[in-house]
Structure formats: C-alpha cells, structure tokens
C-alpha positions as CSV (number, residue, x, y, z in Angstrom):
1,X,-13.3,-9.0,3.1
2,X,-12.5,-9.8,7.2
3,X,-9.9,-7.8,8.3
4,X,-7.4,-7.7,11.0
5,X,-6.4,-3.8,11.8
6,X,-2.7,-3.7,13.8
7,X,-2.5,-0.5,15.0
8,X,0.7,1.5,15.3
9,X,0.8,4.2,17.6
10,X,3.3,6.3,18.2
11,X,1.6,8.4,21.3
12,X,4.8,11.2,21.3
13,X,3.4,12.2,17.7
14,X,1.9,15.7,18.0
15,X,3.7,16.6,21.4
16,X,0.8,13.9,22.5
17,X,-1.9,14.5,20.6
18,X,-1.5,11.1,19.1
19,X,-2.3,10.0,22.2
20,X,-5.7,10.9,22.5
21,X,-6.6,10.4,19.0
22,X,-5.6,6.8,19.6
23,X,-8.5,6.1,22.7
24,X,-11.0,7.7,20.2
25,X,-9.4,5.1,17.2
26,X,-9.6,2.3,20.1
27,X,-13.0,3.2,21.0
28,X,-14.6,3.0,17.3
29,X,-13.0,-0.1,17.0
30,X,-14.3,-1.7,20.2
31,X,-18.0,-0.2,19.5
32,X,-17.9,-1.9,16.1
33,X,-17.1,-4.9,17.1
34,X,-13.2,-5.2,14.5
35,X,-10.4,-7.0,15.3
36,X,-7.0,-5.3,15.6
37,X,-3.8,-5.6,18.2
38,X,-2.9,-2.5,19.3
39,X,1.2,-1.2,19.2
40,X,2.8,1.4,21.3
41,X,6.0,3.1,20.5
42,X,8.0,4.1,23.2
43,X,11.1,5.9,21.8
44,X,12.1,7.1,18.8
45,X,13.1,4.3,16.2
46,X,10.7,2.0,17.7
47,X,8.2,2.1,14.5
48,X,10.6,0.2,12.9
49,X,11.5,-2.7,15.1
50,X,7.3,-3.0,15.0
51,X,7.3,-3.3,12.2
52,X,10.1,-6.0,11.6
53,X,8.1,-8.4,13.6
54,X,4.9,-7.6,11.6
55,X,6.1,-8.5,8.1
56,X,5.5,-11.6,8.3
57,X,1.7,-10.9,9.5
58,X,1.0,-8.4,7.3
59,X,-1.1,-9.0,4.4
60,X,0.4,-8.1,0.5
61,X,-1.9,-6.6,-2.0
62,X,-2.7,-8.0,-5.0
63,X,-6.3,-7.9,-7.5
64,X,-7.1,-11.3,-6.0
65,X,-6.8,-10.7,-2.5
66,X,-11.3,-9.9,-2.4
67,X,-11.3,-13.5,-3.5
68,X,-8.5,-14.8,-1.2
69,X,-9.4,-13.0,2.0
70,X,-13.3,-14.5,1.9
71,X,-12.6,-17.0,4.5
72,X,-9.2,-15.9,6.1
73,X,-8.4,-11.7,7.4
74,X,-6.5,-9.5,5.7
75,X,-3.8,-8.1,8.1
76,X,-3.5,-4.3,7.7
77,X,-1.4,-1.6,9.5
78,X,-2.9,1.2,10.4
79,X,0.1,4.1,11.6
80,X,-1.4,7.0,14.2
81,X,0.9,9.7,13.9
82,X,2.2,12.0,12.5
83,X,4.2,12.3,8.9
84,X,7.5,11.5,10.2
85,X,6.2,8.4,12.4
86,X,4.4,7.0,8.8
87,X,7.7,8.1,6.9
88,X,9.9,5.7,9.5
89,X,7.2,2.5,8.7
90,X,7.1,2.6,4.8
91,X,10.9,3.1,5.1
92,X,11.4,0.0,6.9
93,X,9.4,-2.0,4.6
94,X,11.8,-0.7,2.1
95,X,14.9,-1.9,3.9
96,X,13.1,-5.3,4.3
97,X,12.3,-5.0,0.7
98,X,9.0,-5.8,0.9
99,X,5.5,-4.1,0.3
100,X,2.3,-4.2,1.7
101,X,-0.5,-1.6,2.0
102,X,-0.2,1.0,4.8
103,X,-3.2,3.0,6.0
104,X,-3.1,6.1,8.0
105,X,-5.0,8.3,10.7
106,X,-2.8,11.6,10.8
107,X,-2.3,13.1,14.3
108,X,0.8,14.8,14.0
109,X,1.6,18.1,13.9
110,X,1.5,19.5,9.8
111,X,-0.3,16.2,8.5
112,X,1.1,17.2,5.5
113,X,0.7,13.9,3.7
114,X,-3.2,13.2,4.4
115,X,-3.9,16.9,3.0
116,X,-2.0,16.0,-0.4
117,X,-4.0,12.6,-0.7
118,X,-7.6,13.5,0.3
119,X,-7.7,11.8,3.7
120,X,-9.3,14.0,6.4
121,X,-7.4,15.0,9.4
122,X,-10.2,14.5,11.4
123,X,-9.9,10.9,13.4
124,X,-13.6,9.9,13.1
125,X,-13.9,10.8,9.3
126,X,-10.5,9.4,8.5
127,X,-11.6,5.8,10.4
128,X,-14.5,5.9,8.0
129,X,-12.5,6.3,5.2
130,X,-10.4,3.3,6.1
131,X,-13.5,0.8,7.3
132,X,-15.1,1.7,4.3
133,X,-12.4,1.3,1.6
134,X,-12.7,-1.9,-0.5
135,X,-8.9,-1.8,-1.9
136,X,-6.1,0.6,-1.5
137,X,-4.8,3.7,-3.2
138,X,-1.6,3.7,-5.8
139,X,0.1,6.8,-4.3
140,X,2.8,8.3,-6.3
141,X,6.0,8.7,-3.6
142,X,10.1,8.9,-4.4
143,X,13.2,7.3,-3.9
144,X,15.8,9.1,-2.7
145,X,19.7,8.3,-2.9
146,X,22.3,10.8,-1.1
147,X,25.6,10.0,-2.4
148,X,27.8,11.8,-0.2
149,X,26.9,9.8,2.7
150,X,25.6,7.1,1.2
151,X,22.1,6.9,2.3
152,X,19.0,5.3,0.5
153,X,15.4,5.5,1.3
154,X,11.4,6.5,0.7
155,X,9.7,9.9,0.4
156,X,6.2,10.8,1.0
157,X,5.8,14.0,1.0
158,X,9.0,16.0,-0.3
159,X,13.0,16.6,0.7
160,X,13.8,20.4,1.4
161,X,17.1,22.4,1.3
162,X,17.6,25.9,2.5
163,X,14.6,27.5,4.1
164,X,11.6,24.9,4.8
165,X,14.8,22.6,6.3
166,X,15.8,25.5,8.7
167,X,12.9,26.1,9.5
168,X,11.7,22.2,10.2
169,X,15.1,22.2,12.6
170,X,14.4,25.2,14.2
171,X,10.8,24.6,15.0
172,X,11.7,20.9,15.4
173,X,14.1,22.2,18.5
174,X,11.6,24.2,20.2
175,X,9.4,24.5,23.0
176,X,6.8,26.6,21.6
177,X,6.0,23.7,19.6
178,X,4.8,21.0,22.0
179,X,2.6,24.4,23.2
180,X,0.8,25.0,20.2
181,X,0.7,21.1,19.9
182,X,-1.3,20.9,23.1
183,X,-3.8,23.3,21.6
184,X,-4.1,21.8,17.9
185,X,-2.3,24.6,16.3
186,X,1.2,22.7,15.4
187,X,1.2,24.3,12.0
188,X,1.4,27.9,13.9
189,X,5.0,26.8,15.3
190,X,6.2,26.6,11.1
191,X,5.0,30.1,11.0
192,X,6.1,31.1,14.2
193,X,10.0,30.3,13.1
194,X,9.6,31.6,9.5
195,X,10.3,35.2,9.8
196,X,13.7,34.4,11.8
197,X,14.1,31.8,8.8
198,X,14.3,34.7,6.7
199,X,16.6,36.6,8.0
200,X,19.2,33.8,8.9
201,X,18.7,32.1,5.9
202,X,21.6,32.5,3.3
203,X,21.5,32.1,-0.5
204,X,23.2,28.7,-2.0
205,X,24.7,27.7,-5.4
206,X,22.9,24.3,-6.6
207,X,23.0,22.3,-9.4
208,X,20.0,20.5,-10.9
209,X,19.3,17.6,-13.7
210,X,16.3,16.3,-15.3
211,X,14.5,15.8,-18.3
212,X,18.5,16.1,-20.1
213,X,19.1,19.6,-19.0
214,X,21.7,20.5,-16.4
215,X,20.3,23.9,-14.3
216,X,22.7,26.3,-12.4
217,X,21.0,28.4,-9.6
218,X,23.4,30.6,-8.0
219,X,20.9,32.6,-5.3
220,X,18.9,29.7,-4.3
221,X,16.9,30.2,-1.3
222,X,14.5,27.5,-1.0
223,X,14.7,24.4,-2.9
224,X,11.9,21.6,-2.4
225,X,11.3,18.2,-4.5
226,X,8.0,17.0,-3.6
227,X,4.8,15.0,-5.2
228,X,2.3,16.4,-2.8
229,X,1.3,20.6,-3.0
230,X,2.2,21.6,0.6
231,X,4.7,21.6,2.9
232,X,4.8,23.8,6.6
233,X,1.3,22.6,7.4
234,X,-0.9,23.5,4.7
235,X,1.4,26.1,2.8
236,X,0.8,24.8,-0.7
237,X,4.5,25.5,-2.1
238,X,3.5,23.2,-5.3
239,X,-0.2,23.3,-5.8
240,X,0.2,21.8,-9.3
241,X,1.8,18.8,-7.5
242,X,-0.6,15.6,-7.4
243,X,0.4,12.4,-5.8
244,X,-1.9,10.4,-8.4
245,X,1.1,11.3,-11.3
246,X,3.6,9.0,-12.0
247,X,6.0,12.4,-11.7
248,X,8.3,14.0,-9.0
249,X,7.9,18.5,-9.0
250,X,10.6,20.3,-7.9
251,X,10.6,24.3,-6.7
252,X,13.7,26.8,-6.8
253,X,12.6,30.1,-5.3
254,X,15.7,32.5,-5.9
255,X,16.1,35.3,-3.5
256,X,17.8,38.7,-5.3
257,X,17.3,40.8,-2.3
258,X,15.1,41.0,1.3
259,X,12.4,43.2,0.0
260,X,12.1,40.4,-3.3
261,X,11.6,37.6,-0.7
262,X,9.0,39.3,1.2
263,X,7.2,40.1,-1.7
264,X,7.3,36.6,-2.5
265,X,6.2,35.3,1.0
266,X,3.1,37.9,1.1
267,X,2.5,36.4,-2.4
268,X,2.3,33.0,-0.9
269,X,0.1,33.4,1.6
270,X,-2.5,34.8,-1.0
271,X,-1.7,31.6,-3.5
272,X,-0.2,33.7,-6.0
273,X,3.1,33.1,-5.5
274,X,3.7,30.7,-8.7
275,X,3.5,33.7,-10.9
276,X,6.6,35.4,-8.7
277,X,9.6,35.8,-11.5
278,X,12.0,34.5,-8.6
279,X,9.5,30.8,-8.4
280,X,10.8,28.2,-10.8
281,X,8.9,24.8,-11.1
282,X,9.9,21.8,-12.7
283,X,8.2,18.3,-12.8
284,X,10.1,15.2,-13.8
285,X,10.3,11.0,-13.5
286,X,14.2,11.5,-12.2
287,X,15.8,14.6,-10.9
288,X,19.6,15.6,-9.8
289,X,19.8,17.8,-6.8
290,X,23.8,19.2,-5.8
291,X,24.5,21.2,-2.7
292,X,27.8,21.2,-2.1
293,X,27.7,24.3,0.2
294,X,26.3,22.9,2.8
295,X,22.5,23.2,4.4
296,X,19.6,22.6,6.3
297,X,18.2,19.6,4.9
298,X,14.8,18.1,5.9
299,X,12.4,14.8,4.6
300,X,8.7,14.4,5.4
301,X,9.6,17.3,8.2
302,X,12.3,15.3,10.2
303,X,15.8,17.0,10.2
304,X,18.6,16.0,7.9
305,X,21.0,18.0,9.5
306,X,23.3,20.5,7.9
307,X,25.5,19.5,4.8
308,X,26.3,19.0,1.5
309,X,24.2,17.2,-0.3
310,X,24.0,14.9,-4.2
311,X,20.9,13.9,-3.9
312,X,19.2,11.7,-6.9
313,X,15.1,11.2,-7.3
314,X,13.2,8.7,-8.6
315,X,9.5,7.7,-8.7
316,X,8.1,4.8,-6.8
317,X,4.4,3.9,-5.2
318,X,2.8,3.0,-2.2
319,X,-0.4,1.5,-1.7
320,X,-2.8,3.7,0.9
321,X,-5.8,1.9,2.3
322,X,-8.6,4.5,2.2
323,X,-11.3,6.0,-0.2
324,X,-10.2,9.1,-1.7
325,X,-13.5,10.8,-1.0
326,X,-12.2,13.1,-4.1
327,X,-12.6,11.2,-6.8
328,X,-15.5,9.1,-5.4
329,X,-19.2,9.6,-8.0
C-alpha cells in the first residue's frame, strides 16, 4: 500500500519539544524517500481548523482498502504532540462526524496515551512502528456528555475530578513546567505539584451509576474514568485498565484522614495501591458520574475548569495506525 503521511505538528507541544522531534520525523521521511505535506500549528485551536480542510483528503479505513490503495495512496495523519494536541484532532473528526485512522508520534509532556497502547515514546522507534504497520489498531476510547453545560465529545485517555484535575491545572499554569520540559522530565512537574495537591485538595460528595447500581461516595478525593492504566505521566492509577476491552474503568480513592492519603500515595508509588481499603475500581460499557459540588475537572490532561459536573460515559473506538509491538509473534 502507497501512502501519503500529512503531518500535524503542533511545535508548542512539550514547551517545544515537539519541535525538535518533528526535524528528526522530517528527516526520516526525507532519507526514505515518503511522501507527506507537512502542517504547523500556530496557536491553540489550530489542530482543528487542520484538520477541517483535510477531511476531505484523508483516507477512511475499511478491510478493502490493501486492495483499493494498490494503484492510488492512502492519505494518513500523523499528529506530533502531545496528548492534548491528538485529543483536539480525533475530537474534530467527531464534530465533523466522520472517521478515519489517526497515527501518532508522542512528544508531549506525560504521553500518557502511547504508554497505554504500546507505542514507544521514542520518535525513531515510534516512526517504525507507523512505516511498518500494514492496518490500524481498534483502540477502545469514550464518549463523554456533560449535561450541565451541555458539552459533548471524545476521550482517549481518561476525565479526572478532584485531585489528578487540580493537579493538571496547577502544573498546567506553571513555569516550572516548560523547565522540566526543556530537559525531558515533564512528568516531574505532575509530581512536583502533587504534594501541594494534597494538602489543598478537599473531599467531595459524588454520585455514580453503572452496571444498574447507583453508588454514593461522600469523602471522595480522586475520582478518574479512564480506559488506559496511567494518568500523571506513567502513574498507573488503573493498571487493570486495557484499551483493547470494549469497557470504560473507573477509580474512587476515598480519603478518611491525611495520614490515610499518604499511606495510599507511598502505596502507589510501590504499585500496591489497588489493595488500599480507601481504592475502589469499577469497570463498565456506560457509567454516571455527578459532582454537584464543584471541582477541578481535567480530560486527556487539558483543564476543565472548576464546576459541577453530570457527566455520562460511553464506549466508542478509534482506529491507531501502528504495530502494537505487544502482541506481535
């Protein structure tokens, strides 16, 4: 199959590591010889005008398209950035209602989303993956609708309210980020902020549906939906989560006291923290999630601001273009 690579970059994505992972991108492509246009965000909200006026280039997926693409390319976007910058691009698509492949070369700062799905962080290795795929990857993401406000849209990795979503608008808001940024440790600013997270961070009635139950937590401290383990940069909240299962998990953590919480955190950081009594996972097709005292909210790590929230889940896929290296004999 010929194909034709457009390349979205958004060169802001990792305080401007994005940047330089691009030129090495450009450079593989000119030394083997592909075809691909090149696309350069300039402010914020530009992925999505980019992709308006690719739609009609882009290239649908299908089980014939082998057969169909012989003689003509296959046009496929390739996103350089980070998670929020791929979260704006398959969100457009759904506003235009349409679907086509996406594939991805992570360069922002948690890269969340290529951890969860097997696709190495590393720009060279993650090219290969891409050039050497023969079809693309069913990933398991979510639809969200917030009723309050009326908003609509795609997940890819998980929606967070209480602590994570402080912590994504506090780190979010910083300078020490574009810092650690410059020196490839963006996942140090999430840890950076999350002791003062813990201390600011207040408990929060919610109220939870799924699977025909109706759940009260009264001391919620962190609350995360997700279909991929981690969240912070590699902090695997979920590790049971798998973005292969048609299924959304969800994870209250409860917080009685301070010295409770900080056992829990110390647990986390040694991956035991699923057998804390405070830790309560649930996995689901459709879940309910009501905040009506409001909170930090965050999706794919870009700030929802702080309010209430009735927020309703369901499953949904997006095709990937790479080789899961994983699950490959």
């Amino acid at each position: 199959m010929n194909f034709h690579y457009h390349i979205l970059i958004n060169p802001a994505a990792g305080s401007g590591n994005a940047a330089k992972t691009a030129e090495k991108i450009i450079q593989l492509l000119d030394d083997g010889n592909y075809t691909y246009t090149p696309y350069y965000t300039e402010e914020p909200g530009d992925e999505r005008e980019i992709v308006g006026r690719l739609v009609e280039l882009l290239s649908p997926w299908s089980e014939t398209c082998e057969k169909d693409h012989v003689d003509n390319s296959f046009h496929l976007l390739v996103v350089i950035g980070g998670d929020g910058t791929l979260h704006q691009v398959v969100n457009q698509f759904f506003a235009l209602d349409r679907q086509f492949p996406v594939s991805y070369i992570p360069a922002g700062s948690g890269n969340d989303f290529a951890r969860g799905i097997g696709l190495s962080r590393e720009p060279e290795k993650a090219f290969e993956q891409i050039t050497s795929a023969l079809k693309p990857q069913a990933i398991n993401v979510f639809h969200y609708e917030e009723k309050i406000r009326e908003e609509q849209g795609v997940i890819l990795n998980n929606v967070g309210i209480g602590l994570d979503a402080l912590i994504v608008a506090t780190t979010n808001a910083s300078t020490s980020k574009k810092v650690l940024n410059k020196y490839h440790l963006g996942s140090a600013s999430y840890a950076l902020y999350l002791v003062k997270a813990i201390f600011t961070q207040k408990t929060f009635p919610i109220l939870v549906e799924l699977n025909g139950q109706s759940l009260s937590f009264e001391r919620t401290f962190l609350c995360t939906t997700t279909n991929i383990p981690y969240f912070g940069g590699g902090v695997a909240i979920a590790p049971m989560a798998d973005p292969k299962k048609e299924t959304i998990d969800l994870v209250v953590v409860e917080k009685p006291n301070l010295p409770a919480i900080l056992r829990f955190l110390f647990q986390l950081v040694r991956k035991k923290h699923t057998q804390n009594k405070h830790y309560k996972h649930y996995t689901s097709s459709r879940i309910r999630i009501v905040s009506v005292v409001p909170q930090h909210g965050q999706a794919d790590g870009e700030n929802m601001g702080e309010r209430s929230f009735d927020l309703n889940f369901t499953t949904a896929t997006q095709y990937i273009w790479y080789a899961d290296k994983r699950t490959e004999k």
